[in-house]
N, C-alpha and C positions, 0 to 999 in steps of 0.2 A: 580693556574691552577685548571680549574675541569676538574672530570676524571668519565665516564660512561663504566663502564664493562658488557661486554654481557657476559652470562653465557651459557659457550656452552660444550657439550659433544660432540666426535668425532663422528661422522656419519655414524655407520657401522649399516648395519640390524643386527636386534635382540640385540643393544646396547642401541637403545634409542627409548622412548616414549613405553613402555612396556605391560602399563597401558591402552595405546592408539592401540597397536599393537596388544592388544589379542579382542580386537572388530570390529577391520578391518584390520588384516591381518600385518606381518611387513614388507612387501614390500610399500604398502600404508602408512604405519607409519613415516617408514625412508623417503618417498618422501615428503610427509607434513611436516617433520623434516627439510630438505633441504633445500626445498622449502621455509619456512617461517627463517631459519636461516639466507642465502642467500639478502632474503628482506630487513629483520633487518638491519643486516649488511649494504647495502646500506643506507638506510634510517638514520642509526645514525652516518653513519661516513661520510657526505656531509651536510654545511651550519653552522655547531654548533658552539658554543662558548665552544665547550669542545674537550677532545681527548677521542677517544674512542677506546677500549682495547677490547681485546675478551680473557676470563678465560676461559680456559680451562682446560678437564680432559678427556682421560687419561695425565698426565702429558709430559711423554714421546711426544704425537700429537703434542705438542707445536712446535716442529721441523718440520713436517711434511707439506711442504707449497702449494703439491697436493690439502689438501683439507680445508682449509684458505684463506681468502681474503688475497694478497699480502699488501694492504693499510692500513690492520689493524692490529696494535702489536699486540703480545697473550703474555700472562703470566699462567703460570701453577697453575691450582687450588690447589695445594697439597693435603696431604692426611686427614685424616676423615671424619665424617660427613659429610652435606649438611652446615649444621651450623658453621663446622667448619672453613670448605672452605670458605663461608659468612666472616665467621668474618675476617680472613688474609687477605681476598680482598682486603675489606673496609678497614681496618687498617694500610696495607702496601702504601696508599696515606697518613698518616701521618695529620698533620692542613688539607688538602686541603677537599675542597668539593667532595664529591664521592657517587655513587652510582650503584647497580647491576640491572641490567633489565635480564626477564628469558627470553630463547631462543624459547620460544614454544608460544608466545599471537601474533596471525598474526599483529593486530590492530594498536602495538606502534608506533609512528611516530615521527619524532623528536621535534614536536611540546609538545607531553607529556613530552620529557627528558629536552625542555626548561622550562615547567611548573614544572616541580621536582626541577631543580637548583631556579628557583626564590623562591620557598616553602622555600628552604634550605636558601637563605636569611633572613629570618623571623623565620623560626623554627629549631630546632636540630636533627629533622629526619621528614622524608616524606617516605608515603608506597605510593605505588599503590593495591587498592585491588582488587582481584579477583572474581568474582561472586562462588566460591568453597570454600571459606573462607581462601585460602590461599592469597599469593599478587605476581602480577607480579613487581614489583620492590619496590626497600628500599634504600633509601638513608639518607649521616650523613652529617652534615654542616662540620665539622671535622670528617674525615675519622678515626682516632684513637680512637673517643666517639663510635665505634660501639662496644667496646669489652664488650662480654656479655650480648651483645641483641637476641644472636643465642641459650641462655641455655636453654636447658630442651625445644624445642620447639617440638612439634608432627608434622611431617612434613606428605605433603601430607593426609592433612586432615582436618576439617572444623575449627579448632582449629589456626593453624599456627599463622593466619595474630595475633588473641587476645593472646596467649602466646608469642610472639615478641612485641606486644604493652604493656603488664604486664613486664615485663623486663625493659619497659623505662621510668619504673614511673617517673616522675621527671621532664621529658625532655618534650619539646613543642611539639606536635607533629601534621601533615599538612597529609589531606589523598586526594589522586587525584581522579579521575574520573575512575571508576570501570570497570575493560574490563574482557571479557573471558580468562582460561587459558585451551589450549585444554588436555586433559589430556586421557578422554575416547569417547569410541565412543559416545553418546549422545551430550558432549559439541562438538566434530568436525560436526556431522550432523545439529545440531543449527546453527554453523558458516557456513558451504559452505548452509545451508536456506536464509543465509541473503546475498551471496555473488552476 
């Protein structure tokens, strides 16, 4: 079975997109948050050859099926890091193919999350990268090869995607086709220029 997890924070203003929120406002933050969660969400969990999960955090929201697609399990990120949470994801699928996509790149379609499982065919991890040097998703051919690819990474910063690819020395590794991840107001004014 493969298994694609969207990585999603509870959707409260001033909870998410922070970065995003202090250059436009966090009323407009939280509704581009929403909004492109919402999309997601349809987009990867109709037509696939995979199940798609939604990790979430605060842990607790997990329960919470107000603000949740009904059709999509969630499982609780737990606690630490950004990396840490990463690595439990991916690990708690065990052999199976898995991978995280972020809740914030309007772009993904399920078309990119079938082109990451066939990667994973072929290679032992697959990124998506980010035009900010970070990666809108990471996946492991075996879910359990990811531990320890989240060490020591600088998150949120032009660094990420090369500090998780120096971690995998060894491993084959497959990079998709490079989308935006909206993060500040610049990268969201670029996106709605091309919309």
């Amino acid at each position: 079975m493969k298994h694609a997890v969207i990585f999603a924070r509870r959707p409260q203003l001033g909870r998410v997109k922070s970065r995003l929120a202090a250059d436009i406002g966090p009323v407009n933050a939280l509704r581009f948050y929403r909004s492109t969660l919402s999309a997601l969400c349809r987009r990867l969990s109709t037509g696939g050859s995979w199940q798609t999960w939604l990790g979430v955090t605060p842990d607790a929201s997990v329960l919470d099926a107000r603000i949740w697609p009904d059709a999509i399990p969630r499982l609780p990120q737990g606690d630490g890091d950004l990396g840490d949470r990463m690595e439990r994801m991916l690990t708690a699928f065990g052999p199976d193919p898995a991978l995280i996509v972020g809740s914030d790149i309007p772009d993904v379609s399920a078309r990119h999350i079938a082109a990451a499982f066939d990667a994973l065919r072929r290679k032992d991890l697959v990124f998506g990268p980010a035009a900010d040097g970070g990666y809108w998703l990471v996946g492991a051919r075996r879910g359990c090869d990811a531990a320890g690819l989240f060490r020591g990474v600088r998150w949120s910063g032009p660094e990420a995607l090369a500090d998780s690819m120096a971690n995998a020395q060894g491993e084959r590794i497959e990079l998709l086709e490079e989308l935006d991840d909206i993060d500040d107001g610049s990268s969201y004014r670029l996106w709605q220029s091309r919309l």
